[in-house]
C-alpha positions in Angstrom: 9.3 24.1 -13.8 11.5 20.9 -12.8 10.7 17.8 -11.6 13.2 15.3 -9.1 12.5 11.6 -8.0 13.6 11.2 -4.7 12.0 7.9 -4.0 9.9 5.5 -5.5 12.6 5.9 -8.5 13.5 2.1 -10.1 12.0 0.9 -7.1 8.4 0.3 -5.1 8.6 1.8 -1.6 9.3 5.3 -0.7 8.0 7.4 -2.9 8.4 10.8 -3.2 8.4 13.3 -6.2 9.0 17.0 -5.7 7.9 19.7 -8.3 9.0 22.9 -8.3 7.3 26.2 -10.2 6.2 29.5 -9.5 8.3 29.7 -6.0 6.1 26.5 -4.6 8.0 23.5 -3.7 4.8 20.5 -3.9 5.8 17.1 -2.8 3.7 14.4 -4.1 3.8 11.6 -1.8 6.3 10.7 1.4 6.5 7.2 1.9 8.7 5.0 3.9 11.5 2.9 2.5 11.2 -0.4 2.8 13.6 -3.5 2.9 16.6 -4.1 5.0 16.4 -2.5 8.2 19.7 -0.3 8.9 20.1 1.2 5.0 15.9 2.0 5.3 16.5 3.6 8.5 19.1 5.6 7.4 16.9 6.8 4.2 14.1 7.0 6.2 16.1 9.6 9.0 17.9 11.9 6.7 15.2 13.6 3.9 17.3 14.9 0.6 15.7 18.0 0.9 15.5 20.4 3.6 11.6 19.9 5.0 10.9 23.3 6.2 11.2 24.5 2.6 8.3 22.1 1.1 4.9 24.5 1.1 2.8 21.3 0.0 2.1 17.8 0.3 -0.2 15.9 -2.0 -1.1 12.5 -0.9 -2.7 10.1 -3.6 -3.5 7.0 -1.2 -2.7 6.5 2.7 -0.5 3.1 1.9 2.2 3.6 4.2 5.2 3.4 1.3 3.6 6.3 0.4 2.2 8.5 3.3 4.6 6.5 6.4 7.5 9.8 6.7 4.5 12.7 6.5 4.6 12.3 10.6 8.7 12.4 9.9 8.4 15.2 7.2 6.4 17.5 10.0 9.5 16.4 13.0 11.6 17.7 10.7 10.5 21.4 9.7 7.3 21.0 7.6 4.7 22.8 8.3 2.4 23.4 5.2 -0.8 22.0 4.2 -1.2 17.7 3.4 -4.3 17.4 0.9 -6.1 14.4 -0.2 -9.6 13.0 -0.4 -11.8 12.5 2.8 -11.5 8.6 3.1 -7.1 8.7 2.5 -7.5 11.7 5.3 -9.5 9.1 7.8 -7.4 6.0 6.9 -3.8 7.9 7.0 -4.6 9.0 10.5 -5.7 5.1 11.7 -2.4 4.3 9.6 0.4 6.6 10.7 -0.5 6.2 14.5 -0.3 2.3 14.0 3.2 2.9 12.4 4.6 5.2 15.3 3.3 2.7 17.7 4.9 0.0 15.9 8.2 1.6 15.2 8.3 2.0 19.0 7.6 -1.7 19.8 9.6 -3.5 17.4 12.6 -0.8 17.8 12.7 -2.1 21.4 12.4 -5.2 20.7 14.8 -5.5 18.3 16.9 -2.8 20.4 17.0 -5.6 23.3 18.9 -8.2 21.0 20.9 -5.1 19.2 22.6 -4.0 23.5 23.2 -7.6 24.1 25.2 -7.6 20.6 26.9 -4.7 21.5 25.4 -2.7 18.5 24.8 0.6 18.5 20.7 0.9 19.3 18.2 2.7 16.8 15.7 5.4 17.8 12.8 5.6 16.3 11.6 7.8 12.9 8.7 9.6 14.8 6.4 9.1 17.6 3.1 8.8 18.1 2.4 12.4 19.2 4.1 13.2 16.0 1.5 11.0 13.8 -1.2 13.1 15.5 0.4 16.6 15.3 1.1 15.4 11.4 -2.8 14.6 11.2 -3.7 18.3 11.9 -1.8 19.5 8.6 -4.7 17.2 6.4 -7.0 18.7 3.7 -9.3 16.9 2.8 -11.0 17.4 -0.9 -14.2 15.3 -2.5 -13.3 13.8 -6.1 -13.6 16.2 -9.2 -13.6 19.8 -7.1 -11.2 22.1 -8.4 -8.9 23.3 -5.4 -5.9 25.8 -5.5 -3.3 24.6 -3.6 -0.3 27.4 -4.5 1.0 30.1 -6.5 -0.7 29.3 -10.0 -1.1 25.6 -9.3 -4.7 24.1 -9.6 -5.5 20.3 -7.8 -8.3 18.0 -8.8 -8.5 14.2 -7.6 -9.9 11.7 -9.2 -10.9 7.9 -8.4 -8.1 5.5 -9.0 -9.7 2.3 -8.1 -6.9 1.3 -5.2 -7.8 1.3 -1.9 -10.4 3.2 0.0 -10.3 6.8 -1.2 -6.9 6.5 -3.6 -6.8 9.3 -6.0 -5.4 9.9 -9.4 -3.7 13.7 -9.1 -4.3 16.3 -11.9 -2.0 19.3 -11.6 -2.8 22.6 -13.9 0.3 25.0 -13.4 0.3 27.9 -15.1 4.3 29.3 -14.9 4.7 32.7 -17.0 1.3 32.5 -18.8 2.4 29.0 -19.9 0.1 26.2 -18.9 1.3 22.5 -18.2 -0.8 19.9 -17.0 0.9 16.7 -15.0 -0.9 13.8 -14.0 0.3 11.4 -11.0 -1.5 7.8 -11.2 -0.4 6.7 -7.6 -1.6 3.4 -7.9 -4.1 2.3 -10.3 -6.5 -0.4 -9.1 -7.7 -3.3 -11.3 -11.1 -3.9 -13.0 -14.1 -5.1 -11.7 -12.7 -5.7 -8.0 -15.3 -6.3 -4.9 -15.8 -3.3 -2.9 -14.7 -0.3 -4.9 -15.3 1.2 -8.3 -13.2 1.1 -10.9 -10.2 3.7 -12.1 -11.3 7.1 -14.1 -9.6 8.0 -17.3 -7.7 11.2 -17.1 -7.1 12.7 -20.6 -4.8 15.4 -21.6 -2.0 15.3 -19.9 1.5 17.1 -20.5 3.4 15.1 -18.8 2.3 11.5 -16.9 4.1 10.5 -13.6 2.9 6.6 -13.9 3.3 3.8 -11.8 4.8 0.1 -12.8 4.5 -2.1 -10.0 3.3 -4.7 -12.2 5.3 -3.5 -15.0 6.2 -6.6 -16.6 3.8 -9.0 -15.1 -0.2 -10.4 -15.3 -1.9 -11.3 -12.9 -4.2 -14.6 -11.9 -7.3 -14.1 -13.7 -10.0 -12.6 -10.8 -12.7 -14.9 -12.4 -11.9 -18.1 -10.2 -10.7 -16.1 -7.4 -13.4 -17.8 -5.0 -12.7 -20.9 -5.8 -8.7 -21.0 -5.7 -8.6 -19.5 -1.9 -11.6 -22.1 -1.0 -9.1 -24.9 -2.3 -6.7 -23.4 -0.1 -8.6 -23.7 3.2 -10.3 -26.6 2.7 -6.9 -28.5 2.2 -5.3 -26.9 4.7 -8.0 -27.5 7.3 -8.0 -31.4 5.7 -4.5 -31.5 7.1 -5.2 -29.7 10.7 -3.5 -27.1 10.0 -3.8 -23.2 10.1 -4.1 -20.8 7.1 -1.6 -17.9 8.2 -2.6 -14.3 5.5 -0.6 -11.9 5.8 -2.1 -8.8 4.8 -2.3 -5.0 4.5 -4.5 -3.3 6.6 -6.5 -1.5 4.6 -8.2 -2.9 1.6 -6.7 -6.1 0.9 -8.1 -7.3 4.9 -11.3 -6.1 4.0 -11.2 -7.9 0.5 -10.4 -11.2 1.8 -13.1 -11.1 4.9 -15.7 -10.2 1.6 -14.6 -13.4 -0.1 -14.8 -15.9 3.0 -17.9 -14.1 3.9 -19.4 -15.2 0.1 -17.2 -18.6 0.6 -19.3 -19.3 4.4 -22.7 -18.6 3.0 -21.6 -20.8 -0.1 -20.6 -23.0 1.8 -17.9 -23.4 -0.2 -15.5 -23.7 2.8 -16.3 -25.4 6.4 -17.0 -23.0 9.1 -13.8 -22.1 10.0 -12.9 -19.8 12.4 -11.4 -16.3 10.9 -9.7 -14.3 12.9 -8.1 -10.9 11.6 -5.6 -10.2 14.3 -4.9 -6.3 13.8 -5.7 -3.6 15.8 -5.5 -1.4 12.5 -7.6 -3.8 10.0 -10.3 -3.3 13.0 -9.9 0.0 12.6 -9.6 0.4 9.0 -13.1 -1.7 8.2 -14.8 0.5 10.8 -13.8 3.5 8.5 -14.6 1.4 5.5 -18.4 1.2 6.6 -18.7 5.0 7.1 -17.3 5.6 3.3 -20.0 3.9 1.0 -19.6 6.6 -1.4 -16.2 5.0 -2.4 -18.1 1.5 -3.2 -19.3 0.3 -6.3 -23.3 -0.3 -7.2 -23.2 -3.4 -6.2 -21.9 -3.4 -2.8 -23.7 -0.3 -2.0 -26.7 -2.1 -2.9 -25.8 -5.2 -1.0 -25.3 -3.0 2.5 -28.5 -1.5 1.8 -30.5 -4.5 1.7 -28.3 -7.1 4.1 -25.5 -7.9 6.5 -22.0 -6.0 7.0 -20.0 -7.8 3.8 -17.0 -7.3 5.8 -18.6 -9.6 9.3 -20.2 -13.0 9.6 -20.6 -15.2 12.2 -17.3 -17.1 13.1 -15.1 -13.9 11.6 -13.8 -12.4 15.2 -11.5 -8.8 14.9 -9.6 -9.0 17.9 -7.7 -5.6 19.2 -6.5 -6.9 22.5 -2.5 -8.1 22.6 -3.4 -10.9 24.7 -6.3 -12.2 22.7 -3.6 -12.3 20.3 -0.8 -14.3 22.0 -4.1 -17.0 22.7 -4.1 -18.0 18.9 -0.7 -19.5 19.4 -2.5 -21.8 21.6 -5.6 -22.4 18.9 -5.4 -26.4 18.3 -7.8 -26.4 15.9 -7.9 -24.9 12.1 -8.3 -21.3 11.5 -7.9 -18.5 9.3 -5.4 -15.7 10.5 -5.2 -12.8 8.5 -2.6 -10.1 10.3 -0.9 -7.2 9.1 1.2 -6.3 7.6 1.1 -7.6 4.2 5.3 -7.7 4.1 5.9 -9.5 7.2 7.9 -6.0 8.2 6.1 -5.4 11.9 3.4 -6.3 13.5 0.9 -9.4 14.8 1.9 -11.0 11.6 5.5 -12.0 12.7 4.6 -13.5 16.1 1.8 -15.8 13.9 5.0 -17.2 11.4 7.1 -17.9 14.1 4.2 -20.0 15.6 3.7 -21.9 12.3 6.2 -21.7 9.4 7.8 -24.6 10.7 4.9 -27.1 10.3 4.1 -28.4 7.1 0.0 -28.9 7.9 0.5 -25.2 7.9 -0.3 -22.8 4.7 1.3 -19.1 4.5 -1.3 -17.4 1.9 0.9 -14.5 0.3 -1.8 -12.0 -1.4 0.3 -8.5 -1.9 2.8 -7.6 -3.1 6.5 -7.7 -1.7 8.8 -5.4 -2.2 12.5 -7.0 -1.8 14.9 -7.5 1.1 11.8 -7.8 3.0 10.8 -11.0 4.9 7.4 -11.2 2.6 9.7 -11.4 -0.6 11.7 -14.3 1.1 8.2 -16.0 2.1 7.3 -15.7 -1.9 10.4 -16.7 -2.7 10.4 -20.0 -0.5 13.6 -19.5 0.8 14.7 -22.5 2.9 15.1 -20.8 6.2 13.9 -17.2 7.5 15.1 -14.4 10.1 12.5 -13.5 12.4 13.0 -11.1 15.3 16.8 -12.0 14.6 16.1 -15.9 14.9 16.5 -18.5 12.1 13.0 -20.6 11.3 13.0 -23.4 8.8 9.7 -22.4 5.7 8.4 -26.0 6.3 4.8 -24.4 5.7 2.9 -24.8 2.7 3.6 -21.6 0.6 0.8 -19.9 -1.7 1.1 -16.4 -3.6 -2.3 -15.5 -4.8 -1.5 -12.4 -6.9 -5.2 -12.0 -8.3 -6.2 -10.3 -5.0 -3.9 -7.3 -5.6 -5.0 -3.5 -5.9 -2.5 -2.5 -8.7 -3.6 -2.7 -12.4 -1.3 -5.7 -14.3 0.9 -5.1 -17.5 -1.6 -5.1 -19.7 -4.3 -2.6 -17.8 -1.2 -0.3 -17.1 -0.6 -0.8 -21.1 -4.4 0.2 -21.7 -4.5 3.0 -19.1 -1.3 4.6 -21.0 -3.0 4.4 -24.6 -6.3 5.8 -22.7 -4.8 9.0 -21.0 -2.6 10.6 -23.8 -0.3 8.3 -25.8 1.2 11.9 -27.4 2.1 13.0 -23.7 5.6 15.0 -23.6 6.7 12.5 -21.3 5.6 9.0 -19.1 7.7 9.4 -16.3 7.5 5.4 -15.1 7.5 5.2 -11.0 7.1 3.2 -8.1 8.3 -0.3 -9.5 11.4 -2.3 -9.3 14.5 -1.4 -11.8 13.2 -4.7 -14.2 9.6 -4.0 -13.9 10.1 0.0 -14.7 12.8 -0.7 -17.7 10.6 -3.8 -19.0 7.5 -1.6 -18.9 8.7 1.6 -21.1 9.7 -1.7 -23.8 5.5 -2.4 -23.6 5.5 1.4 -24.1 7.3 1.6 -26.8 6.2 -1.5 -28.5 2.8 0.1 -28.2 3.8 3.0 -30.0 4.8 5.4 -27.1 8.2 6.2 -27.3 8.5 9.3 -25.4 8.6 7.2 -21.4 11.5 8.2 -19.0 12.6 5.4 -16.0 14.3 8.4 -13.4 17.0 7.2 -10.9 16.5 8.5 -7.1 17.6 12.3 -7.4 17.2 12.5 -11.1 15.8 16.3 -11.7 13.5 17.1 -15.5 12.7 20.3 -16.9 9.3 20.4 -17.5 9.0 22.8 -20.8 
């Protein structure tokens, strides 16, 4: 039985990790690469592994650095079954469409500048007719039912507390009488968030595929969470300005519309028009309202009994590009939240180009950014920034409000560990930068568990 990083390794985006036992070939994961765009294209083009031979996808969450190259994987030769729970099968299809149909409009765009350069142009990863021929591969399975999925290899999801249907993966594989169990975190949500209900613990694992995003970092406490975004707008709206969020698509949009929605009827914040300026985040709350069985008691209760949490009065979705290019023409203070939450494609960009230059401006950062990209320059308050090739002085306010995010801090990840099986063979740490990986097997072993692995890209293990 062997085990091989090829993305996601010492490194956020991209993930994919290939098992191999009994003659089956199961892929957990296919994400995009993210970052700069000609060494993520190439990644992104050429797989490390021939696709027609994979018999199985496993998908733990439909975030696009870790579903975006299924439409890619099926171009190239796959043609096996994708499972995952009902809500990631619902959001990956809204998801993987947007991101043909973006890789098609910013590729021309981009494609324009690149001809009168004299560059060579790029071509796109997959279209959208590949997105929706990919969408007919999807299994989708409830939480806690027992599914075979190969040749002596048993699946069973679990809820991880991330976004809107993201599952922890238990694996039984039993390879010559011999049974190992292997558990894939994907990514582990926080405590107590709005919306959804916390992460399970998973006991007994052989071996733990875990992820470190926030290997070596804590996050804002959620207990003022309210009341640092309402300083936010109100100061920026004292100034005249516009608060510009960018966001992903599906479950940090929703999260922030629940918080101005409680800020509004506070009225902890003036009336302020919100506009969430994505075709996708409109999409992606529809499906949101048709999946209550993903929310915690006390949203669940709250739809029940009263409004949408996720719609109030002067919070507009708009779908339409031209409704769109009309908020660069919006004189007074807003809200903008736009995908997507790195500043790599999308609404978002045209909104920064509009406003990072003005100082009565605020660019609210509330996700994490992996690096290279133009979000991790934003964070980073770089003096000037590259957008659609063109230079733009950050004169904006900048404010990175970490406490919003999905993934579970150092110390959560630290509890998690110590709750699954501190005597696992082996913590196999994933999907976080090179520091945040290294740093977080030092918490490991400080903790007592000395047994963690930090793979490079292409790195294969024996699983004995």
């Amino acid at each position: 039985m062997k085990l091989t990083f090829f993305g996601g390794a010492r490194s956020v985006t991209g993930s994919k990790f290939l098992i191999e036992a009994n003659g089956e070939k199961i892929l957990l994961e296919c994400g995009l690469f993210q970052g700069k765009r000609e060494a993520t294209y190439d990644k992104n083009k050429n797989f490390p592994f021939k696709p027609s031979s994979i018999n199985v996808v496993v998908l733990s969450h439909a975030h696009i650095d870790h579903c975006g190259n299924i439409p890619g994987l099926c171009r190239q030769g796959f043609d096996g079954m994708i499972f995952s729970t009902h809500a990631t099968r619902d959001l990956a299809g809204i998801l993987l469409q947007d991101s043909a149909h973006l890789q098609e409009n910013d590729i021309n765009y981009v494609n324009r500048k690149r001809e009168r350069r004299g560059e060579k142009p790029f071509k796109v990863l997959y279209t959208f007719e590949d997105a929706e021929k990919a969408m007919r591969r999807f299994v989708s399975i409830n939480y806690h039912r027992e599914f075979t999925i190969g040749n002596g290899v048993k699946l069973k999801f679990y809820d991880a507390g991330h976004i809107l249907g993201s599952a922890i993966t238990e694996l039984s594989i039993k390879e010559n009488s011999r049974p190992v169990k292997i558990l894939f975190t994907g990514d582990i949500g926080r405590k107590h968030m709005p919306i959804l209900r916390d992460k399970e613990i998973v006991p007994g694992a052989d071996y733990i595929i875990m992820e470190t995003t926030y290997g070596d970092r804590n996050h804002h406490s959620t207990d003022n969470i309210e009341s640092r975004l309402a300083e936010v707008i109100n100061n920026t709206c004292k100034r005249g300005g516009k608060v510009i969020i960018p966001s992903f698509s599906v479950g940090r949009t929703q999260q922030v519309v629940y918080f101005l929605h409680e800020l509004t009827a506070k009225k902890k914040i003036p009336e302020v028009p919100v506009f969430v300026d994505s075709p996708l985040s409109v999409n992606a709350t529809e499906i949101f309202r048709i999946h209550p069985e993903c929310y915690n008691e006390d949203v669940y209760r709250y739809i029940l009994s009263n409004d949408n949490p996720f719609g109030f009065a002067n919070c507009e979705y708009i779908r339409e590009a031209e409704k769109s290019k009309q908020l660069n023409n919006f004189k007074k203070s807003c809200v903008i939240i736009s995908s997507s939450g790195m500043c790599e494609g999308g609404r978002i960009l045209h909104h920064l180009k509009n406003t990072v230059t003005d100082p009565k401006n605020t660019v609210m950062m509330v996700g994490f950014c992996a690096p290279e990209t133009l979000g991790r320059k934003i964070v980073e308050k770089a003096p000037k920034i590259k957008i659609f090739g063109d230079e733009y002085e950050l004169n904006a306010e900048i404010v990175v409000e970490n406490a919003f995010s999905a993934h579970a801090d150092r110390d959560e990840l630290l509890s998690y560990a110590k709750s699954v099986n501190s005597n696992a063979k082996s913590f196999f740490l994933v999907h976080g930068d090179e520091d945040q990986s290294l740093a977080f097997a030092g918490h490991l072993a400080t903790a007592g568990i000395r047994n963690s692995v930090v793979p490079r890209e292409g790195e294969s293990y024996d699983l004995n």
